[in-house]
C-alpha positions in Angstrom: 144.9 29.3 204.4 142.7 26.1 203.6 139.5 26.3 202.6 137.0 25.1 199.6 133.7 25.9 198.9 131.7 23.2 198.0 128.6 23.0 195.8 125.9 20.5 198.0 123.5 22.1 199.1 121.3 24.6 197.0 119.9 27.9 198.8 123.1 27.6 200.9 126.6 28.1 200.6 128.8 25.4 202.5 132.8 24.9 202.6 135.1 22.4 204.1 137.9 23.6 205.7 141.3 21.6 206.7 144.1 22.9 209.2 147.0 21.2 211.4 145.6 22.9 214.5 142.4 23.6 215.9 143.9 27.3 216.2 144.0 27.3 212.6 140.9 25.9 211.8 138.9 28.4 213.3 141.2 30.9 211.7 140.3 29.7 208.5 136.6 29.1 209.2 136.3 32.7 209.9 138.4 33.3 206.8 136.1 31.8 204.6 132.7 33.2 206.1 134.2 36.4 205.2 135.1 35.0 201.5 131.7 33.8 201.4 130.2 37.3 201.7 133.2 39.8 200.0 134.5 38.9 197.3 137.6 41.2 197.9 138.1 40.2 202.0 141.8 40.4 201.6 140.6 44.8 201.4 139.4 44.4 204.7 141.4 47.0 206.7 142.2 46.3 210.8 141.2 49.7 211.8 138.9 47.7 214.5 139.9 45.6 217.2 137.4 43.1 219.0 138.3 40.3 221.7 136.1 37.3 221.3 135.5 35.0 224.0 133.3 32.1 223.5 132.4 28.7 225.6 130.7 25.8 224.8 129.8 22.2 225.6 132.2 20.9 223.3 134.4 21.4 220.1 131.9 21.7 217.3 129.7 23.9 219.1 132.9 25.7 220.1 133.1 26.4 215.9 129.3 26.5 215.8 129.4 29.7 218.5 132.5 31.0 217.0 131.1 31.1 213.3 127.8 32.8 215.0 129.6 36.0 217.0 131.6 37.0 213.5 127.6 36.9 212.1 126.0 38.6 214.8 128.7 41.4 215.0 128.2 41.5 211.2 124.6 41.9 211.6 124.5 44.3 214.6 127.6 46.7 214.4 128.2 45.5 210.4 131.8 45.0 211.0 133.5 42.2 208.8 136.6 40.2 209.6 139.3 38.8 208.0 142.2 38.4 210.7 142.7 37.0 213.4 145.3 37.1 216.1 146.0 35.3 219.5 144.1 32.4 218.7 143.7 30.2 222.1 141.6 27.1 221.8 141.3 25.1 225.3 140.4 21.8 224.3 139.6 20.3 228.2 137.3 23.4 228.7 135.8 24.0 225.4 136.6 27.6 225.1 138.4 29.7 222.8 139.7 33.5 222.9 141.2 35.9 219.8 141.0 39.1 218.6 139.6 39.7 215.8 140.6 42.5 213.4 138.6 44.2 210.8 136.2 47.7 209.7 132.6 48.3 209.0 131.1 47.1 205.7 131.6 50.0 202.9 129.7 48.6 199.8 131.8 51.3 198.2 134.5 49.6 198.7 133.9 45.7 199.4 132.4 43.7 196.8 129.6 42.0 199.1 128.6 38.4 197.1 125.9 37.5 199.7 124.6 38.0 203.2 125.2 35.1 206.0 122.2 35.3 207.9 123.4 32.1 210.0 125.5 28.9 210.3 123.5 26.2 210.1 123.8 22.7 211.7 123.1 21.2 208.3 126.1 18.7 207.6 128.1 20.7 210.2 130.6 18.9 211.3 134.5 19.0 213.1 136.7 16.2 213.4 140.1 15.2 213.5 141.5 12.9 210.7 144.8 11.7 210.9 147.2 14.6 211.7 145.3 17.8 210.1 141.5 19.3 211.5 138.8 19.0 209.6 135.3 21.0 208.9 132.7 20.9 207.1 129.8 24.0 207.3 126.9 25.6 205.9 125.9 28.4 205.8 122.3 30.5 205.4 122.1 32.9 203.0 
């Protein structure tokens, strides 16, 4: 897991994140939104099991979409992430499938630091550098 939050941006929280795959960037993208918002996301138990399927017009809005679903399903159903399985990135299409494991939010339990309320475009950002993956994002919170 490769990810760093960064302090640039005031009122929001952003984080670069660096993988050898695209597969793994997106893992850890997800990763770190759910660090942003529990402090204790490794406690996140798999007891639920969601297939994602996303499409977009290309690779940074492929992230961009991604990012959104795990915020929207946090929003609407309040179920948090924190792994992530099956990872399929088509690069030529600009789609991606997973399943996503995780449970509802307990506030008992889960140590919430602050709530995403979206990815922004702000600085947002994927690209490939050398060998490794890299993205930048920010979030609103």
């Amino acid at each position: 897991m490769s990810f760093k939050f960064v302090d640039m941006v005031a009122a929001d929280v952003a984080f670069d994140v660096t993988a050898s795959s695209l597969e793994g960037l997106f893992k850890d993208a997800a990763i770190a939104l759910a660090a942003t918002q529990i402090k204790n996301f490794k406690s996140i138990n798999p007891k639920v099991k969601k297939k994602i399927r996303i499409k977009a017009d290309n690779i940074e809005q492929l992230l961009f979409k991604f990012l959104e679903e795990l915020v929207f399903l946090k929003d609407k159903d309040m179920l948090i992430f924190n792994k992530f399985t099956k990872m399929k990135i088509d690069k030529k299409n600009n789609s991606l499938s997973c399943y996503a494991y995780g449970e509802k939010l307990d506030t008992r339990r889960h140590h919430t630091l602050v709530d995403v309320k979206a990815v922004t475009m702000h600085l947002f950002e994927v690209k490939k550098q050398g060998k490794n993956w890299k993205a930048r994002v920010v979030l609103d919170v």
